[in-house]
TORDO-776764 format. One record per residue (C-alpha): residue number from 1; z, x, y. Coordinates in steps of 0.25 Angstrom, whole numbers, plus 2048, in hexadecimal, padded with zeros to 3 digits. Layout:
# TORDO-776764
<NUM; <Z; X; Y>>
...
//
This chain:
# TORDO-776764
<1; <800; 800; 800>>
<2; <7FC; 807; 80D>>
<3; <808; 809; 816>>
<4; <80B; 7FF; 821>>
<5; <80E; 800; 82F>>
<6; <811; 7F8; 83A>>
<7; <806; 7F8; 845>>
<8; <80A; 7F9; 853>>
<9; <80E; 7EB; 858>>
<10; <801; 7E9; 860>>
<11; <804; 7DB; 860>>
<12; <80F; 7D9; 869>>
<13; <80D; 7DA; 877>>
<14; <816; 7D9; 882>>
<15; <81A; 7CB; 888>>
<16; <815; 7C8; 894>>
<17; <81B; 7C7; 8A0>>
<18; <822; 7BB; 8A5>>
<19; <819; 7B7; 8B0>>
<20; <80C; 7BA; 8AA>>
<21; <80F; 7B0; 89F>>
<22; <813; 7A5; 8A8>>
<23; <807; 7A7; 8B0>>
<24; <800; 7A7; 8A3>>
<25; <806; 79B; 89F>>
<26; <802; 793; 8AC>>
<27; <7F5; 797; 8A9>>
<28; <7F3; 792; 89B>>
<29; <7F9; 785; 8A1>>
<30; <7EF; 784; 8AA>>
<31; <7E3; 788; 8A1>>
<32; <7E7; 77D; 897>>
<33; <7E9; 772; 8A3>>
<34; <7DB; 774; 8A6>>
<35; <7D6; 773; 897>>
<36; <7D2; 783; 897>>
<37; <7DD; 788; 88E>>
<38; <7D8; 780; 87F>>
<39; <7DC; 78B; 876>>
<40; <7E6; 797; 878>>
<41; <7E1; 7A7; 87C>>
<42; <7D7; 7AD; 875>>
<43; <7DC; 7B5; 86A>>
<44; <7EB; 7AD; 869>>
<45; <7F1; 7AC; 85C>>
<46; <7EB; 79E; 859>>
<47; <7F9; 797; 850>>
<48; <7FA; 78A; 852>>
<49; <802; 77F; 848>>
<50; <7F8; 77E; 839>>
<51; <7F4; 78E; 839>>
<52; <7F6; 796; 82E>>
<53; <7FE; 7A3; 830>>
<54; <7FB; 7AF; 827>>
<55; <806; 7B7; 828>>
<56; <809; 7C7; 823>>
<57; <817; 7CF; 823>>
<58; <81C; 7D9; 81D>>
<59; <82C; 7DF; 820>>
<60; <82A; 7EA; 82B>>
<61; <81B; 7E7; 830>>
<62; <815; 7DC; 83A>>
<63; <815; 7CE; 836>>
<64; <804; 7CD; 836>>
<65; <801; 7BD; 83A>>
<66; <7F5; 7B5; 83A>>
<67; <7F1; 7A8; 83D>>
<68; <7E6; 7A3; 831>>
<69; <7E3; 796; 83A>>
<70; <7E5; 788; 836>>
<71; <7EC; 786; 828>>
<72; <7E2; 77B; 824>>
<73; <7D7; 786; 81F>>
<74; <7E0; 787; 813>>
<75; <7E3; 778; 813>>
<76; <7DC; 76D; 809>>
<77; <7D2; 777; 802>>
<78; <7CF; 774; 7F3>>
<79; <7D6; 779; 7E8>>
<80; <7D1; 785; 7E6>>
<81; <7CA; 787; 7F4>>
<82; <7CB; 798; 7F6>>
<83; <7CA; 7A0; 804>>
<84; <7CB; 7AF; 809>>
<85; <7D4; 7AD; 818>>
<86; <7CF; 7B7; 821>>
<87; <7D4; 7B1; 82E>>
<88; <7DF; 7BB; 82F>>
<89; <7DC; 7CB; 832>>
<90; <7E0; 7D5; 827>>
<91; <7DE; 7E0; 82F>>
<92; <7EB; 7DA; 837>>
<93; <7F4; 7DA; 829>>
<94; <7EF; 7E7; 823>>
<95; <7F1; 7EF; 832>>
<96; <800; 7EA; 82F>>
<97; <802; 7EB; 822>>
<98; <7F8; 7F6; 81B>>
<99; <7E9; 7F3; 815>>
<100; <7F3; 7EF; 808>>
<101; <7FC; 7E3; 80A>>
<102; <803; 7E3; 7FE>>
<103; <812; 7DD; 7FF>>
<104; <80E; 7D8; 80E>>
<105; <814; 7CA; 80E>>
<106; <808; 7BD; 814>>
<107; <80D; 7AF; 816>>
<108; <805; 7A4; 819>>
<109; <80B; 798; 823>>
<110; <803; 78B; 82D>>
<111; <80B; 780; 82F>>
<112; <808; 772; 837>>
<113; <80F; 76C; 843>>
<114; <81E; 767; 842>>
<115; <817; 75C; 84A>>
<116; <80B; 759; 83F>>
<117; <80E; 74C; 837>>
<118; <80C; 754; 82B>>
<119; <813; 761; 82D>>
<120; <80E; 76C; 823>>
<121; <812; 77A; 821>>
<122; <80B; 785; 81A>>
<123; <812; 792; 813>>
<124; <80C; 79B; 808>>
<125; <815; 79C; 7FC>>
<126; <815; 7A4; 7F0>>
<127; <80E; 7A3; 7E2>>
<128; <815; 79A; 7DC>>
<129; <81C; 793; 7E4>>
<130; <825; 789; 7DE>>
<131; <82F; 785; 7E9>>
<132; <829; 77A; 7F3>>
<133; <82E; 77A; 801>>
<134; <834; 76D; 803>>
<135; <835; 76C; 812>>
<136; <83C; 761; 81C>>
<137; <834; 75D; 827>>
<138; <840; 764; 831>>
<139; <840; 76F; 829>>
<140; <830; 771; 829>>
<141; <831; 772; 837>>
<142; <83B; 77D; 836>>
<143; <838; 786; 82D>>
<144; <82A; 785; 82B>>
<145; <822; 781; 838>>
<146; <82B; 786; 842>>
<147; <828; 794; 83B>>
<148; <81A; 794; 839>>
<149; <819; 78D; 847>>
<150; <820; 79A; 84D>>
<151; <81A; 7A5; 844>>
<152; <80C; 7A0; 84A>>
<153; <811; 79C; 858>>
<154; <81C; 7A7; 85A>>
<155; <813; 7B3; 85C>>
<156; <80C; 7AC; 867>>
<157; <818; 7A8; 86F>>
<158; <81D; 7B6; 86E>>
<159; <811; 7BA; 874>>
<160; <80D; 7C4; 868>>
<161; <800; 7CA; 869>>
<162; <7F6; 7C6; 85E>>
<163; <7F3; 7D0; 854>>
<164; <7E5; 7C8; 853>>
<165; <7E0; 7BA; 858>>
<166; <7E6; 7B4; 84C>>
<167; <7F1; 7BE; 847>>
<168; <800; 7C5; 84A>>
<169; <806; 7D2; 847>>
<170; <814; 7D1; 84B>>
<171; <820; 7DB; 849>>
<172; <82B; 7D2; 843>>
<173; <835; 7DD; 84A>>
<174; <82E; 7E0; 855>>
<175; <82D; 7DB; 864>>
<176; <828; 7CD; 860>>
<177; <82F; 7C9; 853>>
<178; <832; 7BB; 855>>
<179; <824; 7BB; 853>>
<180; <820; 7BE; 846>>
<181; <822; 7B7; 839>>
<182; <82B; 7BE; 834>>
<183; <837; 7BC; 841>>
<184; <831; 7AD; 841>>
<185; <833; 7AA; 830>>
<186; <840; 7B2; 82F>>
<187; <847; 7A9; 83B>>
<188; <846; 7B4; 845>>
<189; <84A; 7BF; 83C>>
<190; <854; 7B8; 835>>
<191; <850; 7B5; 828>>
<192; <847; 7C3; 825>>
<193; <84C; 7C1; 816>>
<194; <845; 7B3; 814>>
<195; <836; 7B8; 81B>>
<196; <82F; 7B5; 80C>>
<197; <835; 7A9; 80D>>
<198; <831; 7A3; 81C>>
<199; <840; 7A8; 820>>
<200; <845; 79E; 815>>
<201; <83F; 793; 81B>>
<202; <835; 791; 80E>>
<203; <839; 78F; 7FF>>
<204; <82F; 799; 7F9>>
<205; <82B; 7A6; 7FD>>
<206; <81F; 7A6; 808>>
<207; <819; 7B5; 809>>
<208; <812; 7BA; 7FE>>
<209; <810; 7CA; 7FE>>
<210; <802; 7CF; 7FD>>
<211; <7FA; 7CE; 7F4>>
<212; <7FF; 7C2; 7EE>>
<213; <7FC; 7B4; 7EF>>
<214; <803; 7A8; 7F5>>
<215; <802; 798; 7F5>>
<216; <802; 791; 804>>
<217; <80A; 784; 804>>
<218; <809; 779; 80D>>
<219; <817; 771; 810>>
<220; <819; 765; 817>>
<221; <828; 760; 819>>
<222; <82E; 754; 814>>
<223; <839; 74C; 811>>
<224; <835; 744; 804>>
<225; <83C; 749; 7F7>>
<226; <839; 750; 7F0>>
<227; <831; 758; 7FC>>
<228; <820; 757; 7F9>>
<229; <81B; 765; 7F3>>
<230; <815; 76F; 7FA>>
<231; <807; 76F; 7FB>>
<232; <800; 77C; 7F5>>
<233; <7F4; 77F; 7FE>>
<234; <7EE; 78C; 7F9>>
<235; <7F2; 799; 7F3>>
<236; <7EE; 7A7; 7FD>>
<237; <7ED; 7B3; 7F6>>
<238; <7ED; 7BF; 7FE>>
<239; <7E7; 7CF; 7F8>>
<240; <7F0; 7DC; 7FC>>
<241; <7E3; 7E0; 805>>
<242; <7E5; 7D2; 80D>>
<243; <7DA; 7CB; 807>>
<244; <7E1; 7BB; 809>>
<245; <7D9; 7B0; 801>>
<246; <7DF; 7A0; 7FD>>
<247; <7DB; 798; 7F3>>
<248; <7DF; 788; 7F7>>
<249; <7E8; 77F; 7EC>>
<250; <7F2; 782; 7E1>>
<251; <7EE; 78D; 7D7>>
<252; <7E8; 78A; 7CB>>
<253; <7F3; 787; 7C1>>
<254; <7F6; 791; 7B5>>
<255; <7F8; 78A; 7A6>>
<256; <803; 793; 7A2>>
<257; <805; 78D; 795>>
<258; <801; 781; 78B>>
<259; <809; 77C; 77E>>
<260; <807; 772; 773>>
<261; <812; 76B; 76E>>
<262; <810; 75E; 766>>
<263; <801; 75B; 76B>>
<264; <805; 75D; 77A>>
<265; <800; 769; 781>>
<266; <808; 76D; 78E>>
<267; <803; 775; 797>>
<268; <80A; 77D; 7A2>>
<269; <804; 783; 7AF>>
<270; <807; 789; 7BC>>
<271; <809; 77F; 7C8>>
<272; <80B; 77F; 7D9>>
<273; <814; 775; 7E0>>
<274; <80D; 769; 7E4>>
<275; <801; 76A; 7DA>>
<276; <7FF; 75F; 7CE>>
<277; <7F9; 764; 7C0>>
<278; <7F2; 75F; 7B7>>
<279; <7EF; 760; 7A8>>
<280; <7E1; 760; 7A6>>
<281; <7DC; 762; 797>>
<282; <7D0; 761; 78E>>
<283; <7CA; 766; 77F>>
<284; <7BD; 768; 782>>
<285; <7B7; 773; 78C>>
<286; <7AD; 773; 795>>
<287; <7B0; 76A; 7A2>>
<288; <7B7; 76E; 7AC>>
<289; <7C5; 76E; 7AD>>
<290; <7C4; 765; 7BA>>
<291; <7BF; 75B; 7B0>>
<292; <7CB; 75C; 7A5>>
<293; <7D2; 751; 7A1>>
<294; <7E1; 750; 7AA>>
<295; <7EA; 74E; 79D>>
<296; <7F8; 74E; 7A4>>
<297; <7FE; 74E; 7B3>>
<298; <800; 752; 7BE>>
<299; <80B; 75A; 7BE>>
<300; <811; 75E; 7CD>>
<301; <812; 76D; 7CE>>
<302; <81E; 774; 7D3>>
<303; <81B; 784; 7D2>>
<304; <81E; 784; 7C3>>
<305; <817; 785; 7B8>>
<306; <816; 776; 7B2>>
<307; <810; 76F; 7A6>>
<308; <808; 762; 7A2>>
<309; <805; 75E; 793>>
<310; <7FA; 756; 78D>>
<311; <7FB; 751; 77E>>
<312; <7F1; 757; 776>>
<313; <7E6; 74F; 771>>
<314; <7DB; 759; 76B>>
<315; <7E0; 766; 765>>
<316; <7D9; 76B; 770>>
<317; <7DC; 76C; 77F>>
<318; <7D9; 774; 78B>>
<319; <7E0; 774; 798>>
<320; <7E0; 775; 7A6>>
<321; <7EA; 771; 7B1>>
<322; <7E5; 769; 7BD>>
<323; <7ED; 76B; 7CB>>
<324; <7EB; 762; 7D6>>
<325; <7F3; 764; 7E5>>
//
């Protein structure tokens, strides 16, 4: 692994003065009283509630931040639906960190509006993750918008300077702290020991270390019990050279095992929480798998591995198991 070294912090500038900011401020007002000012400077880190945060770290380096726009790229693709993301800069992340990122820590984060009827947050998670997050509404608004509202918003009212249009590299010791991710999910240095686990506000651990995969978790808040599952959106997997893909939907289950007792064959198989399988069997080859007979199910899964059972008709059978979000 090449050695590492902090680059000087070229993206923290002085504050600027007093009176240049209100003056700056009064003009701003003006611009947008005359329908001038529709979008902010050219250049300005562009967060706004709905965007997806990439987010590198690694204990004694910059916290590397970038914004990969709206979370709804990765929304309602089709099982199976497979991209490269490119909308974030490697360059950035390996000038931090060396050409090879192993044991660097990535975590993905979007969340909605508090104000949105239907509030969603998004965390990535590990592989597998088997512990849903059950969330209140109030605590929703504490402890996972307000976070990822400040991790985008913060380094813009701190006035940091950009490390690209789209992008941060801030010192989590340095002039502008408060700032980065890590200050933010730690509760202001307070909870450094909890960082893997969004400061001990999530259930499940929410970096991954490069290379590695990780699942990314959609989590709404309610009240109902028991609480809805979370809903899986996709799985990112990430390369020790940076390379960053994400394959939309649960994984393919794995059959890890099939007995006969008594003429019933059991079947058992991997599963994700929020996901329904089915048995689908057949004796004779040839069509598709999408076109097998469903001989038992659904079953809900929960992380674990599971089973379903059909009672044996031909000496015969094949399997498959069918997942459905």
């Amino acid at each position: 692994m090449a050695a590492r070294s902090n680059p000087p912090n070229i993206d923290l500038k002085p504050k600027t003065s007093t009176a240049i900011k209100f003056m700056r401020r009064i003009l701003q007002l003006a611009l947008a009283a005359s329908g001038l000012m529709a979008f902010a400077a050219s250049g300005a880190w562009p967060y706004q509630d709905g965007d997806a945060l990439l987010i590198f770290r690694e204990s004694g380096y910059n916290d590397v931040e970038f914004d990969l726009g709206n979370v709804a790229q990765f929304l309602n693709q089709s099982n199976g639906y497979s991209a490269i993301v490119t909308n974030w800069d490697i360059n950035l992340v390996s000038n931090t960190f060396g050409s090879d990122l192993t044991g660097v820590s990535v975590i993905l984060a979007a969340t909605e509006s508090w104000t949105n009827t239907s509030k969603t947050a998004w965390l990535s998670g590990p592989l597998p993750n088997i512990t849903a997050y059950n969330v209140t509404p109030s605590a929703w608004q504490a402890n996972l918008w307000s976070i990822i509202d400040s991790i985008g918003t913060r380094p813009v009212t701190y006035d940091v300077s950009p490390a690209g249009t789209s992008s941060y590299s801030i010192d989590p010791g340095g002039t502008y702290a408060v700032a980065s991710y890590d200050n933010i999910v730690s509760s202001d240095g307070v909870n450094t020991s909890s960082l893997s686990k969004f400061g001990g506000k999530a259930p499940f651990t929410v970096e991954t270390q490069i290379p590695g995969s990780f699942e990314f978790w959609g989590i709404q808040p309610s009240t109902s019990q028991p609480k809805p599952p979370d809903a899986l959106v996709g799985t990112f997997t990430i390369t020790a050279s940076g390379a960053l893909s994400f394959v939309a939907g649960p994984p393919a289950p794995t059959i890890s095992g099939l007995s006969v007792s008594n003429g019933i064959s059991t079947v058992s198989f991997s599963t994700v929480i929020g996901s329904q399988y089915w048995l689908a069997s057949t004796n004779v080859l040839g069509a598709p798998v999408s076109q097998w007979p469903l001989v038992s199910g659904p079953v809900l899964g929960d992380g674990n591995n599971n089973s379903l059972t059909q009672t044996n008709e031909t000496a015969d059978s094949f399997y498959s198991i069918v997942i459905t979000p």
